[in-house]
C-alpha positions in Angstrom: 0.0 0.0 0.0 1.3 3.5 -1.2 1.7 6.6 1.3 -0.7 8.8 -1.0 -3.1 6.0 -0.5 -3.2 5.2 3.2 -3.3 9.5 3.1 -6.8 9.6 0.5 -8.4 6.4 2.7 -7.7 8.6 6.4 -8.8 12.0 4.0 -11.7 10.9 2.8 -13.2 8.1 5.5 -11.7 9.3 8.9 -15.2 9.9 10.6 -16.2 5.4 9.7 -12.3 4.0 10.7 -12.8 6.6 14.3 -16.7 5.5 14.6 -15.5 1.8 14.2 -12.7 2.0 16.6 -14.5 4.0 19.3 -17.4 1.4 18.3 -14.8 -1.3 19.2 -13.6 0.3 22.4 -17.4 0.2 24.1 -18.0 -3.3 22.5 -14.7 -4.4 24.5 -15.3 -2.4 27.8 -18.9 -3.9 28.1 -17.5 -7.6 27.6 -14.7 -7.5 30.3 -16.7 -5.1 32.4 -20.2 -5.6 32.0 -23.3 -3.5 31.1 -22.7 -0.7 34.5 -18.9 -0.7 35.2 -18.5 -0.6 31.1 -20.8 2.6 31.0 -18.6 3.8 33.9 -15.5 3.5 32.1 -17.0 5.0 29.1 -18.1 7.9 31.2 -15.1 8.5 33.2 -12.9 8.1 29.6 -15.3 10.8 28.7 -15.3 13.1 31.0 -11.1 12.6 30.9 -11.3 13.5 27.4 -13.2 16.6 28.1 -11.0 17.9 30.6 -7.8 17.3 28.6 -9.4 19.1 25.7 -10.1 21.8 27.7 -6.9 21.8 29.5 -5.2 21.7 26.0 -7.6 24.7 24.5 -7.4 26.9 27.9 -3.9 26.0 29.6 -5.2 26.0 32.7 -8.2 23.2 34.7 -12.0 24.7 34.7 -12.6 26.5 37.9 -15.4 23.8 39.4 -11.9 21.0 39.3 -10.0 24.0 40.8 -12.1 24.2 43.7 -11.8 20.4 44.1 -7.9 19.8 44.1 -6.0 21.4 47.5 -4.1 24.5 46.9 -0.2 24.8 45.9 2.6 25.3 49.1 
């Protein structure tokens, strides 16, 4: 397989190879986990993702987790 194709396969179908994969990823966590603690990891995962888009975005935590964490020495 050619570079320029891999590159016009991820250009043009990204969004169906991510929704399989992340497809993949909830399939697996509900068989090792089960139904609830799967849901739970697929929340927490979540809400992880969130905060380290923000974090990336902002450079700093929301101020709700700042409350949360003690304060710096």
């Amino acid at each position: 397989m050619s570079r320029e194709y891999i590159y016009y396969i991820l250009d043009h179908h990204l969004g169906k190879i991510l929704g399989v994969f992340i497809g993949l990823v909830i399939a697996l966590a509900f068989i090792f986990f089960g139904f609830w603690r799967g849901l739970l990891f697929i929340v927490l995962v979540g809400i992880g993702f969130y905060l380290g888009d923000y974090w990336d975005k902002e450079k700093t935590l929301p101020i709700k987790i700042k409350r949360l964490l003690p304060p710096k020495k």
